[in-house]
C-alpha positions as CSV (number, residue, x, y, z in Angstrom):
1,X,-8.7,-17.1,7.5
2,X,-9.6,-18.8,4.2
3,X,-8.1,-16.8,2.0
4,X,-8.4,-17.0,-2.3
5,X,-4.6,-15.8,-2.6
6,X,-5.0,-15.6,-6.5
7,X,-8.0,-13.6,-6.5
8,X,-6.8,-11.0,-4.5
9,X,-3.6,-10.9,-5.7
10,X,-5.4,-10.5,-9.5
11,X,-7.3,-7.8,-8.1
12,X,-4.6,-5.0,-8.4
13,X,-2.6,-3.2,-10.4
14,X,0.9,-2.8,-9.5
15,X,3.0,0.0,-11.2
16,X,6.5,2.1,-10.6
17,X,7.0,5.7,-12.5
18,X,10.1,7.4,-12.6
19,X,10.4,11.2,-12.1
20,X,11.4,13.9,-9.4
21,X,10.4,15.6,-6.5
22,X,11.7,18.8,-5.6
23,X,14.3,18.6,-7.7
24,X,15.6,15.5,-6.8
25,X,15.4,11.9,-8.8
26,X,12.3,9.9,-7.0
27,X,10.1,6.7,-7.9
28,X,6.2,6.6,-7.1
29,X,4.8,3.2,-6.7
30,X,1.4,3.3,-7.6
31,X,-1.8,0.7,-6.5
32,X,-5.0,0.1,-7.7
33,X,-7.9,-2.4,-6.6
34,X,-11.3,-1.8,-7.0
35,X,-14.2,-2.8,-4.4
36,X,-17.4,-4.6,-4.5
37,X,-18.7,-1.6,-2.7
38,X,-20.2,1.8,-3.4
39,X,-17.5,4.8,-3.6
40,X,-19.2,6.9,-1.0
41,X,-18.2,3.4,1.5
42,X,-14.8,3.0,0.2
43,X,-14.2,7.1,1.0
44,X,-16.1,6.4,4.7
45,X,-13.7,3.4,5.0
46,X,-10.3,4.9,4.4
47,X,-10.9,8.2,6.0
48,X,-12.9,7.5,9.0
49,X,-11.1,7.3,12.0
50,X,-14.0,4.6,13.7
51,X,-13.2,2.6,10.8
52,X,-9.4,2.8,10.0
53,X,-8.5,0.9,13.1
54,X,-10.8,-2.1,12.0
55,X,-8.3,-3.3,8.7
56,X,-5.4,-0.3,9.0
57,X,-4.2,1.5,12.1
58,X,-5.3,3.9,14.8
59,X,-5.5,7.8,13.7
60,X,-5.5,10.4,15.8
61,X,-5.0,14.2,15.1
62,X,-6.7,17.0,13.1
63,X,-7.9,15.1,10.0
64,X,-8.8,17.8,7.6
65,X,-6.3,19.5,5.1
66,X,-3.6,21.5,6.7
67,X,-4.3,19.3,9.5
68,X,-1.3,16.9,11.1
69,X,-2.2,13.3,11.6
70,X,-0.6,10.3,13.6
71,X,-0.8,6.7,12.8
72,X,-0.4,4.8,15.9
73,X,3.2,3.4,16.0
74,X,4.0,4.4,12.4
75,X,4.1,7.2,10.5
76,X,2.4,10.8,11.1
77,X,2.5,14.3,9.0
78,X,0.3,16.4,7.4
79,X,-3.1,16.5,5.2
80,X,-2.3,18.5,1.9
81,X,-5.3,18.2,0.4
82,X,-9.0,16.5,0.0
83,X,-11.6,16.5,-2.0
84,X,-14.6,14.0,-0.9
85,X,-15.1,11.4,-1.8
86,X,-12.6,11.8,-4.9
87,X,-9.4,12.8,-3.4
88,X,-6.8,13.2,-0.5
89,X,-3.3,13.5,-0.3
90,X,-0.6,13.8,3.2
91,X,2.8,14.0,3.9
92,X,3.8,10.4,5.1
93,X,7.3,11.2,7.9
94,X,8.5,7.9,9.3
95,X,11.6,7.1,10.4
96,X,13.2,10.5,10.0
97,X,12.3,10.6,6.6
98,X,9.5,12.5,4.2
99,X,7.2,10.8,1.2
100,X,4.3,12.1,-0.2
101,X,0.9,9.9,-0.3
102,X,-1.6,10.1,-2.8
103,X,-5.4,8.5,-2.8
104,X,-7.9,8.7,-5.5
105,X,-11.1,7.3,-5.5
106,X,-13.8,6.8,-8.2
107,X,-16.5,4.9,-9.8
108,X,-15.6,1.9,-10.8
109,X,-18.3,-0.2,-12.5
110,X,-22.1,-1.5,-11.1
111,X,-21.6,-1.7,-7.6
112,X,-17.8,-1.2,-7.3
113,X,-15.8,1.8,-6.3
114,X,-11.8,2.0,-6.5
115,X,-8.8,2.8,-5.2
116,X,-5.4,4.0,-6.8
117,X,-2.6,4.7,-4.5
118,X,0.4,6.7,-4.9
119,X,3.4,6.9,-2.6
120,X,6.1,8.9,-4.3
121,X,9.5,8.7,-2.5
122,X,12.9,9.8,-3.1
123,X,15.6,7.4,-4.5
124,X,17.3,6.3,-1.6
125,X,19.9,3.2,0.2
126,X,16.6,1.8,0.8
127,X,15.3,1.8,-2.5
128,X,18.3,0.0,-3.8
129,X,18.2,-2.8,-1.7
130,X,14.7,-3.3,-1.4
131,X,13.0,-1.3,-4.5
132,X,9.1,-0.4,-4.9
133,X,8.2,-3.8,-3.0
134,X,8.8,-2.6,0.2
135,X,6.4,0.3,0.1
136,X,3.9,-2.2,-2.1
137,X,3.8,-5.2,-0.5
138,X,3.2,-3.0,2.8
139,X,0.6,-1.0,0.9
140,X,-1.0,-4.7,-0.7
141,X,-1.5,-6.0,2.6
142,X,-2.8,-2.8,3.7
143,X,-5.8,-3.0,1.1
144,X,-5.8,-6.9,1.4
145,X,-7.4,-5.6,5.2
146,X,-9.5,-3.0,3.5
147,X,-10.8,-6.2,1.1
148,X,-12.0,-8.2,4.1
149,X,-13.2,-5.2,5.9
150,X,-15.3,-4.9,3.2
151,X,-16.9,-7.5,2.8
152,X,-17.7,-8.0,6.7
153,X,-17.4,-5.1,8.1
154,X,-18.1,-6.2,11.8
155,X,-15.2,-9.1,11.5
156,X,-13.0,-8.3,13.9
157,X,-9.5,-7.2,12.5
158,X,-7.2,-10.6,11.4
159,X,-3.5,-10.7,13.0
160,X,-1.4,-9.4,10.9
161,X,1.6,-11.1,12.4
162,X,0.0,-14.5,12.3
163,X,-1.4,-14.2,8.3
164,X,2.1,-12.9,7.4
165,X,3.4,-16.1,8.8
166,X,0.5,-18.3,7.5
167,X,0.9,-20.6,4.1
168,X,-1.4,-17.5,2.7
169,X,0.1,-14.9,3.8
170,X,4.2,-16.1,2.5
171,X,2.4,-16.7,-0.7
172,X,0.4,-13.6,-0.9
173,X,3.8,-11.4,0.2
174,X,5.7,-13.7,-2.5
175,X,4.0,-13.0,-5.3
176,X,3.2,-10.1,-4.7
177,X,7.0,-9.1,-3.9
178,X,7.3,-10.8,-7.2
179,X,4.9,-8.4,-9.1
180,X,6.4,-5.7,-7.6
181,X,9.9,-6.8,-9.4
182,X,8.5,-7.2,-12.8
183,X,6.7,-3.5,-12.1
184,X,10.1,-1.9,-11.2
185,X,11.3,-3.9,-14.5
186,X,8.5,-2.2,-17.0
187,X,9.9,1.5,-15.6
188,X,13.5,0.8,-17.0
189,X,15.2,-0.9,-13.5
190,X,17.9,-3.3,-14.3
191,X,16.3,-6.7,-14.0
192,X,18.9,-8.7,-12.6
193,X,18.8,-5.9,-9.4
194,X,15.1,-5.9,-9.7
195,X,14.5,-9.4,-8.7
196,X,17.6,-9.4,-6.5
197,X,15.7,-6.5,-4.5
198,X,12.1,-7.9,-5.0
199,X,13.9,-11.2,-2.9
200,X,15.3,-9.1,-0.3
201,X,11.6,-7.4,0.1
202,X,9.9,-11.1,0.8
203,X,12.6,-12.3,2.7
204,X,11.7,-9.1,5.3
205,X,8.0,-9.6,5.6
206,X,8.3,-13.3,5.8
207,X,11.7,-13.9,7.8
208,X,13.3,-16.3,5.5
209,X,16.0,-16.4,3.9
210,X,16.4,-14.5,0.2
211,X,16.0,-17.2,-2.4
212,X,19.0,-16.5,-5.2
213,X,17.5,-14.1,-7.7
């Protein structure tokens, strides 16, 4: 794969909010990347389930709100809302555990349509060992795929396992683990902790060791 790492990386926007969800404290990472396609593409793209196999995952289920969904091997729940081709939301159960998902879509410039992303999750062991890069950096390489689905949409799918191991794909998860630090930093995280967890988050995806924050 030949791969501008910069570019893409440039391409989104990387924050963390803090807040609380039903009462209890709670982070939301939120992504944004816009598309060099049209928003009515983008919207066919991340809701189809012909498509979403070709850069995400296999869906199966009832995909329409109040409707339960399953991603093949990962997580499942249910469709809360959606509004084509502005808006959808789920419940995203993995693991034993509940976050909420949010998508928005909308114009963004001549011939572009984007993307903003919200995965709100409850403060957790996880969080404080790996912070909002483990959710992002999951999420980035998620609309990496969407990027290159784009922009040949009969490619067949790249191996996921192979680019995270690729030169490419350890720098794109390093930096962007790395953004994802200095995001958690701008909400008010510590930011000695902050790159210590934003290390521990590349380290995962890559399988090397944690380089001393």
């Amino acid at each position: 794969m030949n791969l501008d790492v910069a570019e893409h990386l440039g391409a989104a926007e990387r924050s963390v909010s803090v807040l609380e969800r039903d009462g209890e404290p709670a982070r939301a990472v939120t992504l944004s990347r816009s598309y060099h396609t049209s928003l009515e593409d983008l919207w066919d793209a991340v809701t189809s389930s012909e498509r979403l196999p070709r850069w995400f995952l296999p869906v199966s289920g009832e995909l329409r709100p109040g409707g339960r969904y399953q991603l093949e091997g990962n997580a499942g729940g249910v469709i809360t809302a959606c509004g084509r081709p502005w808006h959808f939301a789920l419940t995203w159960e993995f693991g034993g555990d509940v976050s909420w998902l949010e998508v928005r879509f909308s114009q963004g410039g001549a011939g572009r349509a984007k993307l903003t992303l919200t995965h709100t999750q409850r403060l957790s062991e996880h969080w404080s060992q790996y912070g909002p890069g483990a959710t992002g950096v999951g999420w980035e390489l998620g609309l990496l795929g969407l990027a290159l689905h784009l922009a040949d949409p009969d490619a067949p799918k790249p191996d996921e396992v192979a680019f995270a191991m690729s030169p490419d794909g350890k720098a794109f998860i390093r930096r962007s683990g790395e953004g994802w630090g200095q995001a958690a930093v701008a909400s008010g995280e510590d930011p000695d902790a902050a790159r210590a967890a934003a290390g521990r988050t590349v380290a995962f995806y890559t399988g090397e060791p944690a380089e001393p924050a």
